[in-house]
C-alpha positions in Angstrom: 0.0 0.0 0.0 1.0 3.5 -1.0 1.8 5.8 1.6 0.8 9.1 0.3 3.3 12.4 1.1 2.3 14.6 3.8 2.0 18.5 2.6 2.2 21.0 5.6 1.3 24.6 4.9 2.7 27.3 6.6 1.5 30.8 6.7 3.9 33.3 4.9 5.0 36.2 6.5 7.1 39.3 5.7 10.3 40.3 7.9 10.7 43.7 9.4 14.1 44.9 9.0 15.9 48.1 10.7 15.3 51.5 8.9 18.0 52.1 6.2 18.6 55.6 6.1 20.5 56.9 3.6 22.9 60.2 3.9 21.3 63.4 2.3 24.7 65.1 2.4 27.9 63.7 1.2 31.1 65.3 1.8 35.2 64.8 0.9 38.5 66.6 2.4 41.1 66.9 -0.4 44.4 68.7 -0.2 42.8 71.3 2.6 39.2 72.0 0.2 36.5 70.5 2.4 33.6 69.8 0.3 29.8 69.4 1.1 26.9 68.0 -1.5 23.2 68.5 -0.6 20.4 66.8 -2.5 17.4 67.6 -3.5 15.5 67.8 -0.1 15.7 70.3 2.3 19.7 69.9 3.8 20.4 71.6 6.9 24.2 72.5 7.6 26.0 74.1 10.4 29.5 75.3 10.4 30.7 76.3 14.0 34.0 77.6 12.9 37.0 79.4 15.6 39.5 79.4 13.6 41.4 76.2 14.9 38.4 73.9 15.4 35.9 73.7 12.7 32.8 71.9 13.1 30.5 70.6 10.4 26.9 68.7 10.3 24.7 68.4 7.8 21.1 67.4 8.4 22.1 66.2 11.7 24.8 63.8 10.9 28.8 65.3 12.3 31.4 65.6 9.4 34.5 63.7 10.0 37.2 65.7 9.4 41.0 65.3 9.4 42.7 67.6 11.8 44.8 69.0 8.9 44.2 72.6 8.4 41.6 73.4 6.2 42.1 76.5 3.5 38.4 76.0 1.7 34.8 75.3 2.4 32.9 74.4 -0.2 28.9 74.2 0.6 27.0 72.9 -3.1 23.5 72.5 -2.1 20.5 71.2 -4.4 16.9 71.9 -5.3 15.0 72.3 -1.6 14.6 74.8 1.0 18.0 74.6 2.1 19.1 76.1 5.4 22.7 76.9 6.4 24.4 78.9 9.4 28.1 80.0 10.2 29.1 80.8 13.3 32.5 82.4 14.6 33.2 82.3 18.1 35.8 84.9 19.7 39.0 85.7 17.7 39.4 84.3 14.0 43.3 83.6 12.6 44.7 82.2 10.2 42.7 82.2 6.7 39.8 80.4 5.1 37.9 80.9 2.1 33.8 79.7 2.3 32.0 79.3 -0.7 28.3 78.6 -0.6 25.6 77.9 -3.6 22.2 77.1 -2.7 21.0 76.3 -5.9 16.8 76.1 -6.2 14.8 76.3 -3.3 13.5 79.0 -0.9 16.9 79.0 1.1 18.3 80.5 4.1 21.9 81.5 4.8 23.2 83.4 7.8 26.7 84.1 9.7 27.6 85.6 12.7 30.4 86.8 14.5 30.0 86.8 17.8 31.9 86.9 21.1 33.3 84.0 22.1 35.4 81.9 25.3 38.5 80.8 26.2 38.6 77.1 26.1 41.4 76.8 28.5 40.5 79.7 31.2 36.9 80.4 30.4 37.4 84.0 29.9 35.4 85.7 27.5 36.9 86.5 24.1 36.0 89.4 21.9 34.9 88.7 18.3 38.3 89.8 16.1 39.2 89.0 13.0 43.4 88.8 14.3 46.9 90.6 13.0 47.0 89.5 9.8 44.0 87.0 9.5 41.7 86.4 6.1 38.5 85.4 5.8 35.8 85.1 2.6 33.0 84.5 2.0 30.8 84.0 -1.0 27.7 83.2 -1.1 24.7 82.0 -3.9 20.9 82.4 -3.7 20.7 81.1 -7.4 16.9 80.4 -7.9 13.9 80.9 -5.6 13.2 83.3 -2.4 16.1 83.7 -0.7 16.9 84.9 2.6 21.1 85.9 3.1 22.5 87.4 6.1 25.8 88.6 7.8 25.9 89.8 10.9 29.5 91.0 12.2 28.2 94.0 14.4 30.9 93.9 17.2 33.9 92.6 15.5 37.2 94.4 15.2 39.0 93.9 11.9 43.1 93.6 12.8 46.0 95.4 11.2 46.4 93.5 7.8 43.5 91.2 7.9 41.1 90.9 5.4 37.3 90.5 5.9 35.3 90.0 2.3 31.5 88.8 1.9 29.9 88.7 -0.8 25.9 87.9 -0.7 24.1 87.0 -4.1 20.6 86.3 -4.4 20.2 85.4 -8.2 16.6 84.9 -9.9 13.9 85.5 -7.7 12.5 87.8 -4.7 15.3 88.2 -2.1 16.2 89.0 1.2 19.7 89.8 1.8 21.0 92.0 4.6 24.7 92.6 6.3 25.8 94.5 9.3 29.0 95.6 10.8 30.2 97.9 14.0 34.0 97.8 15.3 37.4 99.1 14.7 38.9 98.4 11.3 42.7 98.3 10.8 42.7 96.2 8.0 40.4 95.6 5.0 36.8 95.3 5.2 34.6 94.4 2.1 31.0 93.7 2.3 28.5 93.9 -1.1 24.8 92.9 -1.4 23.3 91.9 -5.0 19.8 91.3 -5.3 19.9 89.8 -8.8 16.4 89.0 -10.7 13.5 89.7 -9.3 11.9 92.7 -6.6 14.3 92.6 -4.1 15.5 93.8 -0.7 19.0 94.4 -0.2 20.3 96.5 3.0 23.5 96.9 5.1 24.4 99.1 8.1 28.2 99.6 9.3 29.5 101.7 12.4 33.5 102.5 11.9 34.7 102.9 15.7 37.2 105.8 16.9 41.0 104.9 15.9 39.7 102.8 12.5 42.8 103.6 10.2 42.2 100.8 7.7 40.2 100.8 4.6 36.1 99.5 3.7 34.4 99.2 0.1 30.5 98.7 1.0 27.5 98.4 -1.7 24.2 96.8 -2.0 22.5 96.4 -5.7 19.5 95.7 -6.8 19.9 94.5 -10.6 16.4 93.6 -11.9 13.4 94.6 -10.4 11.2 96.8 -8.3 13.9 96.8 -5.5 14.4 98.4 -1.9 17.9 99.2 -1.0 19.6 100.5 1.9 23.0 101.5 2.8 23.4 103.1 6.5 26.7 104.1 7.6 28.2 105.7 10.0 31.7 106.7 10.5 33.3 107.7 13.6 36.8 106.8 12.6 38.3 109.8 13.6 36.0 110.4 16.8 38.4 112.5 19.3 35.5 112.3 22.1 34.8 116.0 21.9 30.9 116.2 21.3 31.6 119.7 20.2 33.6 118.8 17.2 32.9 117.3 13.9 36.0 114.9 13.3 37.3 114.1 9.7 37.5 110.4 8.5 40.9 108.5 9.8 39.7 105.6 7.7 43.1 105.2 4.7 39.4 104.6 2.2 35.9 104.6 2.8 33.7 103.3 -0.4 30.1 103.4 -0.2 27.8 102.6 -3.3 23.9 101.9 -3.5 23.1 100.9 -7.1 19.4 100.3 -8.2 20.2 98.8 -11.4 17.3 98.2 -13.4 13.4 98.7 -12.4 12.1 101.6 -10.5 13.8 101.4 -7.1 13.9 102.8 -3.6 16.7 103.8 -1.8 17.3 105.2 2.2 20.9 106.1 2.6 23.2 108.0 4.9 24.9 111.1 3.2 27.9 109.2 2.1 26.6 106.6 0.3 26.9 107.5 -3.8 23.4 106.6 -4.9 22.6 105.9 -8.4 19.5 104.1 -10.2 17.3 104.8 -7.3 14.9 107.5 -5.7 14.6 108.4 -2.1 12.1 106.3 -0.3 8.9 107.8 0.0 8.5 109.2 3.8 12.0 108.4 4.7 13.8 111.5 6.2 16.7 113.0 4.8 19.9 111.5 6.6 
């Protein structure tokens, strides 16, 4: 007699398995250039950088770096609502070079200088750029509406250092704003360019009492139906006698507020050059 084969069924059933998550950002270190790719979701970067430490994460994750003294800072975002921040803590030496393109996206870029602390004794440390120190920075709106901001009110520029940032928005309707206050022995650039689009582009700088050095300021508007503003005031050769009105100890003082094309607005100080633009309506004389 036959026997016949005994078929057992079994229920199929699907495994979980662990979340996979898979880097938005990628990044490389090459020869001193540190580099950081951004997809096309919304990255989030911040660069905490005091001049001998530099610290990177993007969307979250740290960036390994070497140790070896980094020159460059390459930041090459992608097509969503991107946000990045740079922060310097106390006094900056040495030199380094950001460069930042935020491609499509309503994006957000700022930097601030800001007082900082001693890591060995805890004192307080004023936000300096040091003797001799260089810093630039660059940075690209590209498409979409973009907010771009510099903040360095507080921050003494040293005898030959260099301080240059440069904010562009590109096509669409920006936001871009910079702001300085402090002593400047060195060099001190700072320029604003709205692009395409109707844009607001603004800055504001304070030259402090013994500033000998020199500073080349301008916001644009390029395109559009813009609103510019260029406030500045220069106390570079205060002697501390209210009584007296003090001539300029600054070695150059450039100030430029360019409307480019559209019908723009403009509120500046006395000794900004304005051209393309009209007064704005129900701003006092300055």
């Amino acid at each position: 007699m036959k026997q016949r084969a005994v078929v057992r069924k079994c229920a199929l059933r699907l495994e979980s398995l662990s979340d996979r998550v898979v880097p938005a950002c990628t990044w490389t270190e090459v020869n001193g250039v540190v580099t950081i790719t951004g997809d096309s979701g919304a990255n989030v970067v911040r660069i905490a950088d005091e001049g001998s430490t530099l610290t990177i994460t993007c969307d979250g994750e740290a960036v390994p770096l070497s140790g070896d003294p980094v020159t460059d800072v390459v930041v090459a975002l992608g097509s969503g609502n991107d946000d990045v921040s740079l922060t310097f803590n106390g006094a900056f030496a040495g030199a380094r070079v950001y460069d930042v393109s935020l491609a499509n996206g309503h994006d957000t870029f700022s930097a601030l200088m800001q007082d900082g602390t001693d890591p060995d004794t805890g004192d307080p440390v004023a936000s300096s750029l040091a003797d001799g120190a260089g810093l630039g920075i660059t940075v690209r709106g590209m498409n979409g509406h973009d907010s771009l901001n510099f903040d360095a009110a507080g921050t003494d520029v040293g005898a030959g250092a260099t301080l240059s940032v440069v904010l562009a928005g590109g096509n669409g309707k920006d936001n871009l704003d910079f702001a300085y206050g402090g002593v400047v022995l060195g060099d001190l650039a700072l320029s604003a360019g709205g692009g395409n689009g109707n844009d607001k582009v603004s800055g504001r700088a304070t030259f402090d009492a013994t500033s000998t050095g020199t500073a080349d300021l301008d916001v644009r508007g390029g395109n559009g139906k813009d609103t510019l503003a260029l406030l500045v005031t220069d106390n570079s050769g205060d002697d501390g006698d209210p009584a007296t009105e003090d001539p300029s100890a600054l070695a150059g003082l450039t100030t430029t507020a360019d409307g480019g094309h559209g019908p723009d607005w403009v509120d500046a100080t006395g000794n900004v050059v304005v051209s393309g633009a009209r007064p704005r309506p129900g701003v006092p004389n300055r």
